[in-house]
Structure formats: structure tokens, C-alpha cells
DOLOBA-413776 format. One record per residue (C-alpha): x, y negated, z negated. Coordinates in nm, 3 decimals. Example, Ala and Ser with C-alpha at 12.3 -4.5 7.8 and 13.67 -1.06 7.14 Angstrom:
<pts>
{x = 1.230; y = 0.450; z = -0.780}
{x = 1.367; y = 0.106; z = -0.714}
</pts>
This chain:
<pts>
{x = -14.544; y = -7.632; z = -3.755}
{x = -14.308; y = -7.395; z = -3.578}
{x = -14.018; y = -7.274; z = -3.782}
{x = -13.734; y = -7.435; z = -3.536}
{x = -13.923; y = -7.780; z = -3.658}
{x = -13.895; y = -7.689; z = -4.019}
{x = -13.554; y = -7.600; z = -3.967}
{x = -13.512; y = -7.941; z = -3.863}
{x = -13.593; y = -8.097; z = -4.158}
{x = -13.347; y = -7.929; z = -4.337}
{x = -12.941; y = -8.029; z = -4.312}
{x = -12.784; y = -7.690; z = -4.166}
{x = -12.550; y = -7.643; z = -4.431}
{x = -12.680; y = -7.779; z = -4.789}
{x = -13.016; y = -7.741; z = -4.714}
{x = -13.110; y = -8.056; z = -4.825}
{x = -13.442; y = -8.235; z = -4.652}
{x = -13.365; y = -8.536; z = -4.486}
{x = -13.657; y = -8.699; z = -4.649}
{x = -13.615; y = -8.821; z = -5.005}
{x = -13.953; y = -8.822; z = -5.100}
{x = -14.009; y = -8.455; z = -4.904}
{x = -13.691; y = -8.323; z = -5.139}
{x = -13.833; y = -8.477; z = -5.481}
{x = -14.118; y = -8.277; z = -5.336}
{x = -13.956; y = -7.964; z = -5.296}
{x = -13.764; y = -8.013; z = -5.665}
{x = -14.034; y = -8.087; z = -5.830}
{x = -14.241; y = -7.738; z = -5.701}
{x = -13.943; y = -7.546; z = -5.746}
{x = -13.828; y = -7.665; z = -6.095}
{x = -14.044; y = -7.385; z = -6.300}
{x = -13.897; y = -7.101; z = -6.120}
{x = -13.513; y = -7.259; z = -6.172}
{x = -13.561; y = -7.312; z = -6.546}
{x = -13.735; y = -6.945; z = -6.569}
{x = -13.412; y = -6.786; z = -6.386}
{x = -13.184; y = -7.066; z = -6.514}
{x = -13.261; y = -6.935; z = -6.882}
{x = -13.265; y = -6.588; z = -6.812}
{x = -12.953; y = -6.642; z = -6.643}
{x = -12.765; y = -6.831; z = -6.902}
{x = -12.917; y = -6.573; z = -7.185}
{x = -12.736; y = -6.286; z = -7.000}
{x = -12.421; y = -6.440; z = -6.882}
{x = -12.322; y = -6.573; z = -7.209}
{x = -12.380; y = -6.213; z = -7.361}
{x = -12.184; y = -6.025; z = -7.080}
{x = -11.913; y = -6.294; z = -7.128}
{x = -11.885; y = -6.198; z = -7.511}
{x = -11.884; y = -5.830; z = -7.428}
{x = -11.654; y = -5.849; z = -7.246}
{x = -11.441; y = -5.846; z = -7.556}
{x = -11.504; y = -5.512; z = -7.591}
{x = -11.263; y = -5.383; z = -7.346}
{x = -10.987; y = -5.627; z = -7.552}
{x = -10.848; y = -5.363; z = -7.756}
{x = -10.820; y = -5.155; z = -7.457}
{x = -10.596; y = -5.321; z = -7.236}
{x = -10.533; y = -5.708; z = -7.434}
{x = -10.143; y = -5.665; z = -7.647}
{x = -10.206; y = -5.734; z = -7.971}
{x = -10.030; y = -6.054; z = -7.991}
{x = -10.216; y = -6.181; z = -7.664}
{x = -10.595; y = -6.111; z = -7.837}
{x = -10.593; y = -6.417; z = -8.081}
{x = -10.549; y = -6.648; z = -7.749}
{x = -10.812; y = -6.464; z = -7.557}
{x = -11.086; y = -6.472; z = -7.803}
{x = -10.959; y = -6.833; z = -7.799}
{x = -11.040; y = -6.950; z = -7.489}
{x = -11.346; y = -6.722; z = -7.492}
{x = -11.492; y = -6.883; z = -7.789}
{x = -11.414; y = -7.248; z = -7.622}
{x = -11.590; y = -7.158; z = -7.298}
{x = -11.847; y = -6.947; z = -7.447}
{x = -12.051; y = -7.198; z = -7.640}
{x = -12.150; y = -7.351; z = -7.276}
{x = -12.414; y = -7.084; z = -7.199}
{x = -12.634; y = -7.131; z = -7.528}
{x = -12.600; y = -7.515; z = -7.556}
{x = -12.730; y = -7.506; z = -7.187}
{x = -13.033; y = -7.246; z = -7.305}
{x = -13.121; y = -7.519; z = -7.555}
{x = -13.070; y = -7.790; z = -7.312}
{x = -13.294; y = -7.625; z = -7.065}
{x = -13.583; y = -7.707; z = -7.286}
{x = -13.472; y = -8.080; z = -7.270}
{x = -13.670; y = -8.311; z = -7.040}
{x = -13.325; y = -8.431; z = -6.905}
{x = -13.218; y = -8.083; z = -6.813}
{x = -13.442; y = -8.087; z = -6.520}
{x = -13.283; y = -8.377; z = -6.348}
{x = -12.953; y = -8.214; z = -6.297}
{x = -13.005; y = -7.827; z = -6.380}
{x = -12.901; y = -7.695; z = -6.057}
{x = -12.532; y = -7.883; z = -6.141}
{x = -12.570; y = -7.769; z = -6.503}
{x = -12.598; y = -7.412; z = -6.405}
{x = -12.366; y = -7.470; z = -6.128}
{x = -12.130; y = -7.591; z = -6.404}
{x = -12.190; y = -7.291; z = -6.613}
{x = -12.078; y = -6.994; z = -6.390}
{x = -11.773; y = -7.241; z = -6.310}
{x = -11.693; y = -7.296; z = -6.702}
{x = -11.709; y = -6.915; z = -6.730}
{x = -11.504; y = -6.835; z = -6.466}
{x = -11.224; y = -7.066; z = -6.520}
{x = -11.240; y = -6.933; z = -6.912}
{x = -11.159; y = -6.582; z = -6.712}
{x = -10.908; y = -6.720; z = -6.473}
{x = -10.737; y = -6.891; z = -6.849}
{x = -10.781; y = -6.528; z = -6.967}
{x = -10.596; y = -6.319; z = -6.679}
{x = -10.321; y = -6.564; z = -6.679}
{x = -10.198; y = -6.547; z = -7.044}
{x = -10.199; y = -6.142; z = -6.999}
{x = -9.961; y = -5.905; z = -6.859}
{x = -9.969; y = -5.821; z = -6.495}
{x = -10.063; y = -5.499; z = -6.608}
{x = -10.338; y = -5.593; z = -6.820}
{x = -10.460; y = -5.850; z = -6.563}
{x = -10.547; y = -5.627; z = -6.348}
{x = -10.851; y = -5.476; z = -6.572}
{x = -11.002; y = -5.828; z = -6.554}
{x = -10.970; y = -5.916; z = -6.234}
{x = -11.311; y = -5.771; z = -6.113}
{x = -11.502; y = -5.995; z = -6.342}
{x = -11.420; y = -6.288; z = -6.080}
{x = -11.603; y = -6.088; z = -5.863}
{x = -11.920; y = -6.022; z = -6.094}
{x = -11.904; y = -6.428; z = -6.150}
{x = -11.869; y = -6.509; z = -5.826}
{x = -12.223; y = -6.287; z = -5.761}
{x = -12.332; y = -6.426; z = -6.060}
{x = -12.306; y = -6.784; z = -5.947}
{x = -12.473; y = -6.743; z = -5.598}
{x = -12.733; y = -6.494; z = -5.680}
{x = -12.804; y = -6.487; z = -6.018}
{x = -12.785; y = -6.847; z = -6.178}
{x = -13.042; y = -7.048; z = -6.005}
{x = -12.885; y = -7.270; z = -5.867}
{x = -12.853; y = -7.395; z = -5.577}
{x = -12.668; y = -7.274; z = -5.304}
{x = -12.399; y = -7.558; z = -5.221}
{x = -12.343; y = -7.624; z = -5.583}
{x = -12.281; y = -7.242; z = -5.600}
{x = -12.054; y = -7.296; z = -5.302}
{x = -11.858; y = -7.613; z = -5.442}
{x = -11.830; y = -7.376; z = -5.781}
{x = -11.683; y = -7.087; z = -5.642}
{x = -11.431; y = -7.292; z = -5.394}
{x = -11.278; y = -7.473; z = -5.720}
{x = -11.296; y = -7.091; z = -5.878}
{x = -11.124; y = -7.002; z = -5.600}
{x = -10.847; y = -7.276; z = -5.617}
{x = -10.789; y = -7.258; z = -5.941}
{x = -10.702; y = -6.887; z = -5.951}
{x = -10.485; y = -6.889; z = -5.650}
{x = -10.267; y = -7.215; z = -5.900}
{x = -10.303; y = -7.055; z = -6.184}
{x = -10.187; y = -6.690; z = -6.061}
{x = -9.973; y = -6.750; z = -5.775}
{x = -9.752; y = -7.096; z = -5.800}
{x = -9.793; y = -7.120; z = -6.243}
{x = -9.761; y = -6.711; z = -6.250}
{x = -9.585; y = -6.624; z = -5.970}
{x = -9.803; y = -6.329; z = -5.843}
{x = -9.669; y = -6.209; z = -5.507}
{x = -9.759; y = -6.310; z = -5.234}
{x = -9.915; y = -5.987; z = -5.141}
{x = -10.060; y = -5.909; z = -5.441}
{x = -10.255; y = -6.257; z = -5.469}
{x = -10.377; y = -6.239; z = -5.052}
{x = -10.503; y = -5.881; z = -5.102}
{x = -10.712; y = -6.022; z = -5.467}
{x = -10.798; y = -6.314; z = -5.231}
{x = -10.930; y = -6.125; z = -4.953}
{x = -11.222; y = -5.942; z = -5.233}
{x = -11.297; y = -6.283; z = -5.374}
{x = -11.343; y = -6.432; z = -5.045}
{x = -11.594; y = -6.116; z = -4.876}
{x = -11.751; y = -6.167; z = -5.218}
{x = -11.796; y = -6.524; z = -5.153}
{x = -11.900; y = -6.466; z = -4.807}
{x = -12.155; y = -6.168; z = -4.896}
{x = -12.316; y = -6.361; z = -5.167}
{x = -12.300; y = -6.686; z = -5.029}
{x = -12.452; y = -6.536; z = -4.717}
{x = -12.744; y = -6.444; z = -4.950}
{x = -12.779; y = -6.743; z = -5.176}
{x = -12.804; y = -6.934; z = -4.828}
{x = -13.101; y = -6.686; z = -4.731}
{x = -13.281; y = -6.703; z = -5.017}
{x = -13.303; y = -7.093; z = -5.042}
{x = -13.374; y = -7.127; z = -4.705}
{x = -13.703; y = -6.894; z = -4.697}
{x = -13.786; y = -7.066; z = -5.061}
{x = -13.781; y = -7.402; z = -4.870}
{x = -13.927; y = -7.205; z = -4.558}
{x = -14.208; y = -7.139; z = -4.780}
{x = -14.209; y = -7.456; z = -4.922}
{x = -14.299; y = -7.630; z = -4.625}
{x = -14.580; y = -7.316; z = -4.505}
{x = -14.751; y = -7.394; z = -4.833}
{x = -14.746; y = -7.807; z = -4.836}
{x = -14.891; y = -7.758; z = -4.463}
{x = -15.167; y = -7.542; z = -4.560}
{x = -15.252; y = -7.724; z = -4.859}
{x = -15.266; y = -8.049; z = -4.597}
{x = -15.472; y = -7.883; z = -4.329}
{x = -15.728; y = -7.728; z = -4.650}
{x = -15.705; y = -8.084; z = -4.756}
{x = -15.777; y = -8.178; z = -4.407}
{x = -16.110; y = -7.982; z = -4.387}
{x = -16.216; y = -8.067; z = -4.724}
{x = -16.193; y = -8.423; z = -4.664}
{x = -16.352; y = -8.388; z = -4.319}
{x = -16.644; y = -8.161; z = -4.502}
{x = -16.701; y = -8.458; z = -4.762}
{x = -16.645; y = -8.786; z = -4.538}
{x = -16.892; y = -8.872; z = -4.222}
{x = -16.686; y = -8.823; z = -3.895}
{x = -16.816; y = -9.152; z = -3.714}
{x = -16.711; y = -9.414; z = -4.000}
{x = -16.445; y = -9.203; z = -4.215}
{x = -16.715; y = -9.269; z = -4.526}
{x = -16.796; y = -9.063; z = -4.792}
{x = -17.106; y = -8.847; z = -4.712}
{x = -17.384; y = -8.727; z = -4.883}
{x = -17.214; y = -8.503; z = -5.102}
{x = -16.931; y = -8.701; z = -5.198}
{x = -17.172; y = -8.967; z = -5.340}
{x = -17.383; y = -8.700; z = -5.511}
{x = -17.065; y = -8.596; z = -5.715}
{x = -16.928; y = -9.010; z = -5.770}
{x = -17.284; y = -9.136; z = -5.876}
{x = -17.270; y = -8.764; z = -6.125}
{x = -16.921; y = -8.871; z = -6.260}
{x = -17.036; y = -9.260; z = -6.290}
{x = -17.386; y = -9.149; z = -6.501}
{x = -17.172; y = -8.910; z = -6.729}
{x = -16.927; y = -9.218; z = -6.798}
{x = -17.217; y = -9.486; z = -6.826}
{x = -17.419; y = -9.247; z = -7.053}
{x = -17.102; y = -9.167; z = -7.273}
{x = -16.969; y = -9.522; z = -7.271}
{x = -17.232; y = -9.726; z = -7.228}
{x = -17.177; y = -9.920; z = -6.942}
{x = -17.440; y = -10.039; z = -6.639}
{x = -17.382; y = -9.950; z = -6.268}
{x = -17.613; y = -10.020; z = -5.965}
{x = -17.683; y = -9.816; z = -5.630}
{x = -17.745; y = -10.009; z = -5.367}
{x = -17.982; y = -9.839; z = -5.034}
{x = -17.871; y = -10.026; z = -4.702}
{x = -18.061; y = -9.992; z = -4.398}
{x = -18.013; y = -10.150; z = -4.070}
{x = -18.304; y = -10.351; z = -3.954}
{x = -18.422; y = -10.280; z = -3.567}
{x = -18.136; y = -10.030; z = -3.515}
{x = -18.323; y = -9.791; z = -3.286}
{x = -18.425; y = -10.110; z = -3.090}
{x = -18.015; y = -10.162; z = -3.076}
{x = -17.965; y = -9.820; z = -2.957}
{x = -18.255; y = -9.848; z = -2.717}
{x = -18.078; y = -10.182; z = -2.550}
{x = -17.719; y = -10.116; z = -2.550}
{x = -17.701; y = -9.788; z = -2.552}
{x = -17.543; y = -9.520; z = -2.841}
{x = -17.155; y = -9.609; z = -2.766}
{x = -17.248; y = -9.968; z = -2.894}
{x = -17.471; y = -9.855; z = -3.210}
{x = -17.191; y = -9.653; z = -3.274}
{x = -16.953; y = -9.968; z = -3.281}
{x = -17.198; y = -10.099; z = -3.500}
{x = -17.231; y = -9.841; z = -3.745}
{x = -16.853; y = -9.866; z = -3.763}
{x = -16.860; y = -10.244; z = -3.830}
{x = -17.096; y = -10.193; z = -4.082}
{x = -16.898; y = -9.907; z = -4.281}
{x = -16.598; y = -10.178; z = -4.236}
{x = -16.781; y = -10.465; z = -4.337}
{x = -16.910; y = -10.274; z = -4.653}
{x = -16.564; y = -10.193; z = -4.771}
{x = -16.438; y = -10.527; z = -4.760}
{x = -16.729; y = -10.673; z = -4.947}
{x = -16.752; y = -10.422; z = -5.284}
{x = -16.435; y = -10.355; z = -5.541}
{x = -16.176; y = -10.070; z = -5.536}
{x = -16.391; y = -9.904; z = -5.762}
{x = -16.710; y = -9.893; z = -5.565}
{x = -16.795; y = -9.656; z = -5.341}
{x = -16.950; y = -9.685; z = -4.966}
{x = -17.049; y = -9.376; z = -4.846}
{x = -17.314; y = -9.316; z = -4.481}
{x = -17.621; y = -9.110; z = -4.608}
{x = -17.719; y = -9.046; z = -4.215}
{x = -17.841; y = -9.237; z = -3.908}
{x = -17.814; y = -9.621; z = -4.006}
{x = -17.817; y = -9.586; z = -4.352}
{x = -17.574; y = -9.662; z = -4.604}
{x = -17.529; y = -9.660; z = -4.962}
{x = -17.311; y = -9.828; z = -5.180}
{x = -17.250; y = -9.714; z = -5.588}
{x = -17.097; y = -10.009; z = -5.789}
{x = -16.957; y = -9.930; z = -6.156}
{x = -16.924; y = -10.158; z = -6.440}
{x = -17.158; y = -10.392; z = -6.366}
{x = -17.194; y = -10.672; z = -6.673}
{x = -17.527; y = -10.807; z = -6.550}
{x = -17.812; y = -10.761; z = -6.342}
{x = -17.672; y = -11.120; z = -6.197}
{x = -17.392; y = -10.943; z = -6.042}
{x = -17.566; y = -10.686; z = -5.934}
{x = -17.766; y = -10.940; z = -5.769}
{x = -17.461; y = -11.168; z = -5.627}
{x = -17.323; y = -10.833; z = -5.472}
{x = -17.673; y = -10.810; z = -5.260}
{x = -17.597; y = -11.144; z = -5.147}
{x = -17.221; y = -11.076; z = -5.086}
{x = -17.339; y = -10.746; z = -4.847}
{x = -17.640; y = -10.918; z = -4.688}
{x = -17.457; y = -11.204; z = -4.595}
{x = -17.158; y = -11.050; z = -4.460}
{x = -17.370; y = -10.803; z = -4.252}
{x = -17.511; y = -11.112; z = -4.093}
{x = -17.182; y = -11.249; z = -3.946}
{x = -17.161; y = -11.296; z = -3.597}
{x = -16.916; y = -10.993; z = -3.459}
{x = -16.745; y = -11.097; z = -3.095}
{x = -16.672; y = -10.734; z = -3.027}
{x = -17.069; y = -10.651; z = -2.974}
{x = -17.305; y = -10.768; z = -2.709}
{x = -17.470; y = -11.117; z = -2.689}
{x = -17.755; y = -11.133; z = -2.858}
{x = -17.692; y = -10.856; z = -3.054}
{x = -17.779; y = -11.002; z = -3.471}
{x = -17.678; y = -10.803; z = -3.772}
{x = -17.950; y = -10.756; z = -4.074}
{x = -18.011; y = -10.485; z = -4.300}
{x = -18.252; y = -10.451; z = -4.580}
{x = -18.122; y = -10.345; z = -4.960}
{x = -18.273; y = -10.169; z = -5.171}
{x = -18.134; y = -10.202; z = -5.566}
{x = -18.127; y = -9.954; z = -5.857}
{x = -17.980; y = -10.032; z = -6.174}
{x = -17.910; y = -9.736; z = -6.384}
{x = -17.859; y = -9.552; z = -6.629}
{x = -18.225; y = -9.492; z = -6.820}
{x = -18.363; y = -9.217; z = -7.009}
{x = -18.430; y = -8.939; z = -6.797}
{x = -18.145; y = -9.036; z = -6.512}
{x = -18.073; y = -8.786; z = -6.264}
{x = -17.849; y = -8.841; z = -5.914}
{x = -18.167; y = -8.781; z = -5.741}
{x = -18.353; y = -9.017; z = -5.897}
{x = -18.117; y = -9.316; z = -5.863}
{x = -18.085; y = -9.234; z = -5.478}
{x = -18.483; y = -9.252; z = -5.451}
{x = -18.581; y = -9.554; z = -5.672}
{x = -18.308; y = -9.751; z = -5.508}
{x = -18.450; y = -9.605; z = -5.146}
{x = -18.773; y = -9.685; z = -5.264}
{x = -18.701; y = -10.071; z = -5.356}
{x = -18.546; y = -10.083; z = -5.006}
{x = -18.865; y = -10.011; z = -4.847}
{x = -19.014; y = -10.350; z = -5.099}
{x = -18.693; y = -10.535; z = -4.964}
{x = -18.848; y = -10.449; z = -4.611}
{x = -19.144; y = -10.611; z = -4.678}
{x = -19.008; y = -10.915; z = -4.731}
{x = -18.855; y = -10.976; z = -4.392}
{x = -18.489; y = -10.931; z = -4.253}
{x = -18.148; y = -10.923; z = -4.475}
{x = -18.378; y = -10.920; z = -4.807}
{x = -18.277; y = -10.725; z = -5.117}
{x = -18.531; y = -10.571; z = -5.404}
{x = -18.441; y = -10.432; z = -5.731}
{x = -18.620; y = -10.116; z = -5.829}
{x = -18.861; y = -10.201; z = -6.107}
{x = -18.834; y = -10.587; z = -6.039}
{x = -19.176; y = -10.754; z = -5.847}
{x = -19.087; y = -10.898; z = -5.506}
{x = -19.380; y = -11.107; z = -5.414}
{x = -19.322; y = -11.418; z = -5.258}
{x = -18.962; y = -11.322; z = -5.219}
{x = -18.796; y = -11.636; z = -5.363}
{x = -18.428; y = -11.574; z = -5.425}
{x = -18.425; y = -11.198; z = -5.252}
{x = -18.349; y = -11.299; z = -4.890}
{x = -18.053; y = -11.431; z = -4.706}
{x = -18.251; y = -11.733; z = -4.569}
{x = -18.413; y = -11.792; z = -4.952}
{x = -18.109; y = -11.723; z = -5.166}
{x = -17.953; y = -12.059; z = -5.340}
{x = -17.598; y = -12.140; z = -5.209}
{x = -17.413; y = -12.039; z = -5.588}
{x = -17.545; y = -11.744; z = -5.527}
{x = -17.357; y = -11.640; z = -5.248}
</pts>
């Protein structure tokens, strides 16, 4: 996707993704790098905020120091209850507001600061605003318009507390307000930057993992019917023998061939065996569980791998279920065009199992189930002379 696209997905000024789900998205794959600068963040701003104390005997009168280390010490708790907090499940629901909240804490403690000292003295701590207001778009993690809705209320509350409580002149307060502001714009500028290529890259990386995604599925899935191929099944019937060997359960693989499908092809052409292959793949799905699997080995045949079988009776009604709806009349396909298919049953596991092995016996009880005439079933290992019970035309009606 071009960038002007991505761009578009984005609202110009918070950044924000007009999708909901596309921002959880985003928060969710961003979160470890917030809390890993959040922390760091809130570890050194809460130490630079006590040393700043240092310079109190400096420039701080003597009987001004007890109320600075006052409102210090009433701010400066914030930064290592949020370090704690940050370790919180909760914390990562609202940590960009939470850090957001931080910086603004800290710099209101120095606005509180600056206005109980002398002009004189003031003037010493007046650059900090400017190291918070860096701090808060650059440094804090968070994001950039709760760094922006920070520093505007850091903003207003200097300009009240300095120039209409503390009557600063005029132009004294414009030229402090003139630094604060090219600080806001500098590191605002770069805050904005920063989360835009984050989200840039964001978007690079969820649309490369979705094309790799793409061509993994297409590698694994038959292009014609959108079923599982070969491979796929190899690795579901592997993870269904682990679990039946481990837990004991029963599953069944089922070998489908199409009876007189060359004939078909022959007649109507390939566009129409195609449509039939499709109906098939279609007709498969709807008859098995969630938890089965339908997958095209090649040409006309199928296989389907049903888990958690409780009897060889079910195993037997599914038969049934897939012979019988392979036999319904479809009005999409030609006149005197008929459906049947042949299936072939294995029941596994038994000592000795392998992927392979299920794949062949149940191939090989297909070929018995051929035998026997159109839509007929055979289970590997079972007899199937005389056929009663293993064909469509044969099969009692409760066992439909």
C-alpha cells in the first residue's frame, strides 16, 4: 500500500486510526516498547526532579526552601508509584495518559516552585520548563497529543501563575513564552515524526505479515477449491495421532473418490469438472464438524480427517452423511450429469501408526468400496462382500 493510503488511515493531527479494531492493533504491538521507555523514563525523571534540589542552597532564600522541598516531595512521589504501576496489568490500558500525566504533575510542581521564589531566584529555574517540556514529547513515551494536551495546560498554567497571580511583566513573561513555545514547537514537531513513522511501520509490517500469510496459505490450500492440500493434512492427521495416542481418543480418515470423473471431463468439458470439483469441496464442508478437516489430495480426490470419533457407528453414519449428500441432484451442472463417489475408511490410531499409513489403508479400502458399485463406503480391515449396509442404495434409512 502506498504511503499517501496509509496516511489515510491515520487522523492528521492525533494520529489516531480510524479503525478501532486497526488501533487496538497498533496498541497492542506497541505496548512493550511504551512500558520499556515509559519505565526508563519515569526512573530518570523522578531522579532529575529530586536533584534538582541540589541547586536549592544556591539560589532558594532560606526561608523559601522548607516550601520548595514541599511541593517537591508532594509531586515527586508520582514518578515511582507510576514505576510500580507500570508493572500492573491496568497500567497498560491508559499508560500513554499516565505518563502524559506524569511530565504534567512534574511540571506544574516546577511552575508551584518558581512562583513562591523571588524574581531573582526564578529565573535559575525557569529552564527546567524547557527540559520538561522535551521531556514530555520526546522522552516519556507517550503519545504525541497527550504530550501536546500536557504541555498546553503547562503552558497555561505558567502564564496564570506568573503573569496575572505574580505579576511578571508583560515583557518578561512574552519573551519566557516565546522559548517555551519554539520548545513546544521543536519537540512537538519531533514527537509528531516519530509516531507517525512508528505507525508508518506499523502498517509496512501488518502488510507483509498478510501478504507472507497470503503465500503460506496459498502454498498449503489447493487453488481450485480453497482446501487444504496435501501438506496441510499431513501436518492435521500428525497433530490428531499425537493427541489420540496421548489421550486416547479414536479418529477416522476418510479417502473420497469421484466415480466416472474422467468420463465427466470427457463430456462436458474441464470448466464443468471444475464446477464439480468445487461442489464437491463445498458439499464436503457442510457435511463433517468444525473440527474435521476436508482437504483435495489431487485430481478428483478428496480426503476428509474426522477427530473424536466415539464409535465405529459414527464413523460409519458420517460415510452415509458424505455419500448421500454427494448424490444430490445440483441444478447448476448439466443434465444428466449424477454425483457418486466411492469412500474408503480408516479408523486409527493402532500400534505402529504413521500419517502415511492412515492415508494408504484408508486409500486402499476405497479401492474395496469400488468394488462394490457406486456411492459405497469400506472400512479398512472390515470384509465387504456382499456389501449389505456399505452402499447408498443398501444402507437402512436410520442410518442416514
Amino acid at each position: 500500500m502506498p504511503s499517501s493510503q496509509y496516511s489515510s488511515l491515520m487522523h492528521p493531527f492525533t494520529l489516531g486510526f480510524r479503525d478501532r479494531n486497526l488501533e487496538r492493533a497498533f496498541v497492542a504491538w506497541n505496548l512493550p516498547r511504551t512500558l520499556d521507555q515509559g519505565r526508563v523514563a519515569l526512573f530518570i525523571g523522578g531522579l532529575i526532579y529530586l536533584m534538582m534540589g541540589c541547586l536549592d542552597n544556591l539560589f532558594v532564600p532560606v526561608e523559601r526552601q522548607q516550601d520548595v522541598w514541599a511541593i517537591r516531595l508532594g509531586t515527586g512521589w508520582v514518578p515511582p508509584f507510576l514505576l510500580l504501576l507500570s508493572y500492573s496489568r491496568c497500567f497498560g490500558r491508559a499508560c500513554h495518559v499516565l505518563l502524559a500525566s506524569n511530565g504534567l504533575v512534574g511540571g506544574l510542581g516546577l511552575v508551584a516552585m518558581i512562583s513562591v521564589l523571588p524574581r531573582e531566584s526564578a529565573a535559575y529555574y525557569y529552564p527546567s520548563l524547557i527540559l520538561i517540556t522535551f521531556y514530555i514529547y520526546n522522552f516519556s513515551g507517550t503519545r504525541f497529543i497527550h504530550a501536546f494536551c500536557a504541555d498546553l495546560a503547562l503552558i497555561a498554567s505558567y502564564n496564570f501563575a506568573l503573569g496575572h497571580l505574580g505579576g511578571m511583566p508583560v515583557h518578561v513573561l512574552a519573551s519566557q513564552d516565546f522559548f517555551i513555545v519554539s520548545a513546544n514547537l521543536i519537540g512537538g514537531a519531533a514527537g509528531y515524526m516519530a509516531e507517525y513513522q512508528r505507525r508508518m511501520l506499523f502498517l509496512q509490517k501488518r502488510d507483509i505479515e498478510a501478504e507472507r500469510q497470503l503465500h503460506l496459505d496459498r502454498s498449503m490450500h489447493d487453488r481450485l477449491t480453497g482446501l487444504p492440500n496435501r501438506e496441510l493434512l499431513y501436518d492435521r492427521i500428525s497433530q490428531a495421532l499425537s493427541f489420540a495416542l496421548r489421550e486416547g481418543t479414536h479418529n477416522a480418515g476418510y479417502f473420497i473418490d469421484l466415480d466416472g470423473f474422467k468420463q465427466i471431463n470427457d463430456r462436458f468439458g474441464h470448466e464443468v469438472g471444475d464446477r464439480v470439483l468445487k461442489l464437491v469441496a463445498q458439499r464436503l464442508r457442510e457435511v463433517v464438524r468444525e473440527a474435521d478437516t476436508v482437504s483435495r489430495l489431487a485430481g478428483d480426490e478428496f480426503f476428509v480427517l474426522a477427530r473424536g470419533l466415539e464409535s465405529v457407528g459414527e464413523a460409519r453414519r458420517l460415510a452415509v452423511k458424505m455419500l448421500a449428500s454427494l448424490s444430490r441432484s445440483a441444478p447448476d451442472l448439466p443434465d444428466g450429469l449424477r454425483l457418486s463417489a466411492s469412500v474408503g475408511v480408516c479408523l486409527f490410531p493402532w500400534p505402529g501408526v504413521s500419517v502415511a499409513g492412515i492415508i494408504d489403508q484408508a486409500d486402499q479400502a476405497m479401492y474395496e468400496a469400488k468394488r462394490l458399485g457406486k456411492s459405497c463406503y469400506a472400512i479398512a480391515g472390515e470384509p465387504v462382500d456382499g456389501g449389505q449396509g456399505k452402499c447408498l442404495s443398501a444402507t437402512a434409512p436410520g442410518e442416514h
